[in-house]
Structures are given as C-alpha cells and as structure tokens.
VOGU-3710 file (C-alpha; in Angstrom, 3 decimals, decimal comma):
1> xxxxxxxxxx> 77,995/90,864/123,662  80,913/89,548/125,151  84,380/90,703/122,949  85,149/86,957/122,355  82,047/86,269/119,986  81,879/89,950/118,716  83,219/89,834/115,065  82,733/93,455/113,979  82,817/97,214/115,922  80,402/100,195/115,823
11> xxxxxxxxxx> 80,777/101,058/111,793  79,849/97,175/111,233  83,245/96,910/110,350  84,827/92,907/110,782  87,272/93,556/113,472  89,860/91,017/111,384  90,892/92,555/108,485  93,746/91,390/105,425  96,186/93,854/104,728  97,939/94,657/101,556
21> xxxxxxxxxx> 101,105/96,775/102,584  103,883/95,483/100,951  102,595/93,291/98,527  103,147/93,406/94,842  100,182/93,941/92,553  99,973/90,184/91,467  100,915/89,372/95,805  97,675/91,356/96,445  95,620/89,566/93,964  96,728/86,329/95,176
31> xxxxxxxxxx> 96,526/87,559/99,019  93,134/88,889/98,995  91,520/86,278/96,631  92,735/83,717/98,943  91,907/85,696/102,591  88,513/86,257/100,919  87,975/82,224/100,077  89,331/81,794/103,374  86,425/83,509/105,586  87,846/87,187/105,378
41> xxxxxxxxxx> 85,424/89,780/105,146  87,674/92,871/105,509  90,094/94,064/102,940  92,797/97,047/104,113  94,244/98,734/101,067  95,482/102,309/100,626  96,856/104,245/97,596  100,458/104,412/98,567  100,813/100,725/98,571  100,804/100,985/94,645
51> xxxxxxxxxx> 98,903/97,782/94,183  95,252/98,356/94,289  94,659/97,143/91,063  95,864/93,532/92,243  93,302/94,449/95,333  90,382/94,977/93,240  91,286/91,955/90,963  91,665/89,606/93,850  87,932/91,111/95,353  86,731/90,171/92,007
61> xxxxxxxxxx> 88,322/86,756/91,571  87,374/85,522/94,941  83,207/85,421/94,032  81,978/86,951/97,293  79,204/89,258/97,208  80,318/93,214/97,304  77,405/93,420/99,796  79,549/90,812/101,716  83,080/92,410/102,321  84,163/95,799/104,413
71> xxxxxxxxxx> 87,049/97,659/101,773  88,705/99,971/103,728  91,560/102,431/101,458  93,593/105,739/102,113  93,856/108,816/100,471  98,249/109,787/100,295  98,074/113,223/101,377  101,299/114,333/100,422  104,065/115,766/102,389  106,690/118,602/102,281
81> xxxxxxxxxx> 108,654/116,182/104,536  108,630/113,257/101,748  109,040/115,351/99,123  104,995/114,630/97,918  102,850/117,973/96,595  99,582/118,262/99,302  96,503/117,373/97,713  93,373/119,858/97,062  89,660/119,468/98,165  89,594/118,624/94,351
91> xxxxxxxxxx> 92,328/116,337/93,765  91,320/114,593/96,554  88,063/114,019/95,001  89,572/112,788/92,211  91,800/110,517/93,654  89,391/108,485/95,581  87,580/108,321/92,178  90,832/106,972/90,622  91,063/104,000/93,354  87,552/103,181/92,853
101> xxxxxxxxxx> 88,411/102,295/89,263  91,378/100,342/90,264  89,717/98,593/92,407  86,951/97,810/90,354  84,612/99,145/92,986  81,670/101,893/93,244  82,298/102,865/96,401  84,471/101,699/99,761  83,201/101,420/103,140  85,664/103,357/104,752
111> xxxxxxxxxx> 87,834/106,371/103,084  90,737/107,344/105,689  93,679/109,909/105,055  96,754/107,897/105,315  98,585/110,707/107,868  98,112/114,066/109,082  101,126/114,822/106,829  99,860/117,847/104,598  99,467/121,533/105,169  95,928/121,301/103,623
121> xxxxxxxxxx> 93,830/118,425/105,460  91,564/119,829/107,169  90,537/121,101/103,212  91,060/117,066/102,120  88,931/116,702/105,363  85,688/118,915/103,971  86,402/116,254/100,809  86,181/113,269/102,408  82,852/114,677/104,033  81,339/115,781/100,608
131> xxxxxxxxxx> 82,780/111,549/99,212  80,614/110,450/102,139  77,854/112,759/100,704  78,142/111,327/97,481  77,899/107,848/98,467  81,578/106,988/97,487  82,677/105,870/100,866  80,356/104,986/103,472  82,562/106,003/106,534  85,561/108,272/106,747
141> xxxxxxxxxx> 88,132/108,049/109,278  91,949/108,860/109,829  95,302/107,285/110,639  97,941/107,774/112,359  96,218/111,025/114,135  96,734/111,577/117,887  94,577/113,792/120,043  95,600/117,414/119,234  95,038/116,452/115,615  91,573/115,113/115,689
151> xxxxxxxxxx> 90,768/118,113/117,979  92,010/120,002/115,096  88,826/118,651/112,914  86,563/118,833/116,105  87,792/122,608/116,637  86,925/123,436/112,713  83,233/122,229/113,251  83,379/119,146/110,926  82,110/115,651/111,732  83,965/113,670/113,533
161> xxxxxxxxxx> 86,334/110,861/112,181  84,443/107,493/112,737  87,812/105,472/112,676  91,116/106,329/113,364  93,908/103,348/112,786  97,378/103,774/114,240  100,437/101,484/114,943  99,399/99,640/117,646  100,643/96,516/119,724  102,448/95,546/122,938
171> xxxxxxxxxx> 105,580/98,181/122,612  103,458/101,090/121,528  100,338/100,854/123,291  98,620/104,884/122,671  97,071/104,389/126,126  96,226/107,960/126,275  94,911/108,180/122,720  93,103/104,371/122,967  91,461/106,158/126,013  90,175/109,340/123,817
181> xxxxxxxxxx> 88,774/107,403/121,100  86,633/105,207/123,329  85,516/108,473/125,118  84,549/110,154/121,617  83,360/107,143/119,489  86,283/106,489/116,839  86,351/103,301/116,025  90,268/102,011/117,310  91,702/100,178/114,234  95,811/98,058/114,711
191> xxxxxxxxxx> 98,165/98,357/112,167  102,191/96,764/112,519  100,534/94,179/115,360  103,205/92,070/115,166  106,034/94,480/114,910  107,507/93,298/118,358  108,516/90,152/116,736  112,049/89,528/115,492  110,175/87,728/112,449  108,668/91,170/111,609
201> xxxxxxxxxx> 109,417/92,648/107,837  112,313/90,612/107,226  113,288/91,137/103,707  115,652/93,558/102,232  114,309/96,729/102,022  110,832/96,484/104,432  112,817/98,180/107,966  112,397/95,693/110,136  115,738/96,054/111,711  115,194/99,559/112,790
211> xxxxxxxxxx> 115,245/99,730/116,313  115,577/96,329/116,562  117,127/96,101/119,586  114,312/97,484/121,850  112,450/94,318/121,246  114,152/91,652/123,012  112,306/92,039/126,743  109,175/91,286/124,687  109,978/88,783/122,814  110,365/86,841/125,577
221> xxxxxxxxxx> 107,342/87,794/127,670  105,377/87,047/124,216  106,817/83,640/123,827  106,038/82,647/126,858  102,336/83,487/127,627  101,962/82,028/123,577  103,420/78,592/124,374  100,955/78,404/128,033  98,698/79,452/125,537  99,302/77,254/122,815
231> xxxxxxxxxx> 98,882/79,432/119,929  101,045/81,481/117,742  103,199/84,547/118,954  101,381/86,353/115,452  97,604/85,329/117,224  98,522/85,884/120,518  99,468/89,809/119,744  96,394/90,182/116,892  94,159/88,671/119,864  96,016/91,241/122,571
241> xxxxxxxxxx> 94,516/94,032/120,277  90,847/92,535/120,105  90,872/92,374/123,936  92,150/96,377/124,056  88,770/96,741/121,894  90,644/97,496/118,701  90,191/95,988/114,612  93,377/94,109/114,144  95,291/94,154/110,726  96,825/90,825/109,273
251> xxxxxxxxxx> 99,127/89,896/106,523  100,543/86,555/104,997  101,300/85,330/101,652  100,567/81,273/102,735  97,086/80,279/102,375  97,473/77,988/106,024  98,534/81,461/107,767  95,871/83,713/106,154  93,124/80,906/107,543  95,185/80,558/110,929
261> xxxxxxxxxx> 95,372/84,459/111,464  91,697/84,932/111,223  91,016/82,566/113,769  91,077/84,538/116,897  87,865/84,025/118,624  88,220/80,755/119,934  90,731/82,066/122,899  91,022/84,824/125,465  94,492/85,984/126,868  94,049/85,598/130,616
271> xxxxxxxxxx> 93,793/88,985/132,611  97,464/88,425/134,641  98,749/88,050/130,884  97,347/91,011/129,329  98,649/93,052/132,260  101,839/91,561/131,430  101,879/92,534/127,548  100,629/95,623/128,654  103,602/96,393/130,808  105,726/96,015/127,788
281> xxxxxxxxxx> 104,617/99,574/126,648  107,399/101,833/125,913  105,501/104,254/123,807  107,724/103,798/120,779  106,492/103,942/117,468  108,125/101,289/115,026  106,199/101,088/111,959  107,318/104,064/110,134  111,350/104,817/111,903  112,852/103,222/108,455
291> xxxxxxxxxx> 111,935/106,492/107,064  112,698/108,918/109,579  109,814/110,175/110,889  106,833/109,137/113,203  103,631/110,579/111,236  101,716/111,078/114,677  104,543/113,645/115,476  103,219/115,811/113,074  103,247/119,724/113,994  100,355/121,788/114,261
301> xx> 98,445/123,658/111,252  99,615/127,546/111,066
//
C-alpha cells in the first residue's frame, strides 16, 4: 500500500496522532474531546505532562468507542540529572496502574519510557514486559533512545521495543537511527515536528527561543516548497515525516487546526522537495535544550 493512503504502521497504530504536552488538565480535555470528534484516532499522553486526568476525561466525553482509539502514555523514569528518584520494577508497575485510573482506562495500547534517563531501566524494562503480560498495555516501546541504548535491551535478552519516538523533523533528521529502526522493526514515531518554525512554543515559559537562531535557513526553504504546495508550513513538515515512514505528533488548541492537521493524506511532497528538507539536517536536537540536556545523550549503564 502506497504511504499516501496508509493511515496506520506495523502495531496498527494511526500514524496521526494528538498530543497533549503542554496543555493544562481542562486544555487536554478540551483538546482531545475535540481531535477525537474531529476524526482522530490516536491520543499521545505521558505522565510528566501532569494532565492525564483531563486526557482520560476528554476520551470519555468525546463518545468514541475504546475499541476505536490508539492511547499511547509514558512511564517518567526519573533522573539523577533532574533531580527525580529512578523508579523500581515495582513502582513502575504501579505507576502505569495509577495512569490507567486517571485516564479512566483498563489498559493503553502502547506503554513507552519517556527517556533512557534512569540508572535502573533496563529493571523498568523487565516491567513494562510483565504490563504487556498482564494485558495493561498492548505494546511497549521507548523514546528518545538511540542505537547503543536499544542495543542495551537487545544485549540483556529482552524483547525488543516495538516503537521508539524521538524528536524528529527537518533540522534533526536521526538518519542513522531512522535507518536502524527500519532494519530491526521499531515502529519510528515524530515528536517537536514543527520545531523548525519560528511559530514553535511561543509562550512564556515553553523554550522555544532556545537555539533559535539555527532556524532561519529553514524557514525559508519550508516556506517556500509550502506556498508551491499550497498547504500549511505545520502540514507540510507533519507530511515530511509520513513520507520518512514515521507516526507524526500534532498539537492545537483551535478546533479548525486540530481538523486541518489531520488532513495529510490528500498530498505528497515532491521527491526534489524532500531532498531539499532533507538537506536541512544539522543533527541538532531542539525539543528538550530549554532544560539543558539532550535525553538521547544519555551515558551508558555501569
């Protein structure tokens, strides 16, 4: 099946998906009751976002059928870094437990830990594996893990991630990494797609002026091949990520943006344009450089 009229990827997972980072509890209610009514059938929440309970009020309010939607969350492994204790094989039971009562769920179709950030995940790894077991989540995955740290599962003899989603668009492009996953299976899942824009987590307080300045060269190139192409510069970089194979990640607050944003199968960027994005790569990671660090730098277990 040809990308342009495939909707979801190997774990039947929709390959357009709402996001709830940085939305308040009653923002996520709002946002995901109205993506829902609006043909979304993938949900991205996690438990640092602090506003799953909105998430699993706005899954209830919106009527679909549980059967229906894809709810993909993340475990906060903690972090000597951020000042966060590591989780245990136990606690990390428990907190996936936790979320499904926020969320008003039984299970979730995919379970991912949010960073390879703590001593102890390959431990909250053998968890996740026994929450599949249990019928909790139906797929577990990572994010923000490059090679050497999925190897680091591989070389323990546990199952393989199924998913692994990482910051991913024009400017950071994880050709090496993109290239591993398809070679091993992992479903490729965006996040921060549209972080080469200057309208990119504007408000006080959400980073977006960190490293600002390396954007400008591809803000141009975008706006261009979007006006030939007479669509947004926000579809035009969620579609770039469809055509690299990956489940793109989308966020808006306006009920005409949320419907616009899922509609990315009626185009294809021309081949001379996606070499063009894709020459944009400078292998910089933007999501997470408000805090300091770059979770897929993280350094090897002892």
């Amino acid at each position: 099946m040809e990308l342009s009229k495939a909707t979801r990827n190997g774990i039947d997972m929709p390959l357009v998906g709402f996001g709830t980072y940085q939305l308040s509890i009653d923002q996520a209610e709002y946002g995901v009751k109205e993506a829902l009514k609006s043909g979304f059938r993938h949900i991205d929440s996690a438990e640092a976002y602090n506003n799953e309970e909105g998430t699993g009020k706005g899954i209830k309010a919106a009527g679909v059928s549980r059967d229906d939607i894809f709810v993909t969350t993340k475990l906060f492994p903690g972090s000597k870094q951020l000042g966060t204790p590591n989780k245990n094989y136990k606690q990390t039971i428990e907190t996936l437990k936790n979320q499904l009562k926020q969320l008003q769920l039984d299970y979730v179709d995919l379970y991912l830990i949010h960073a390879p950030l703590s001593e102890l995940r390959l431990e909250q790894w053998e968890a996740f594996v026994e929450l599949k077991k249990l019928g909790l989540t139906k797929h577990i995955g990572v994010s923000n893990y490059n090679k050497e740290r999925i190897k680091e599962i591989l070389d323990a003899d546990l199952p393989k991630p199924e998913a692994n989603q990482v910051e991913f668009h024009p400017i950071c492009a994880q050709v090496d990494l993109t290239r591993y996953m398809k070679e091993n299976s992992i479903a490729p899942i965006a996040y921060s797609s549209l972080a080469p824009l200057s309208t990119w987590r504007v408000e006080e307080g959400q980073g977006g002026e960190v490293l600002a300045e390396i954007k400008e060269e591809s803000q141009f190139v975008i706006n261009e091949i979007a006006t030939k192409l007479k669509v947004s510069e926000a579809r035009l970089l969620l579609r770039w990520g469809l055509q690299h194979g990956y489940g793109v990640l989308t966020k808006s607050s306006k009920p005409e943006r949320i419907r616009e944003n899922l509609n990315l199968f009626d185009f294809e960027i021309p081949d001379k344009d996606m070499e063009r994005l894709n020459r944009l790569d400078q292998n910089q990671a933007i999501a997470w450089a408000s805090n300091g660090i770059n979770p897929m730098e993280a350094p090897p277990l002892k």
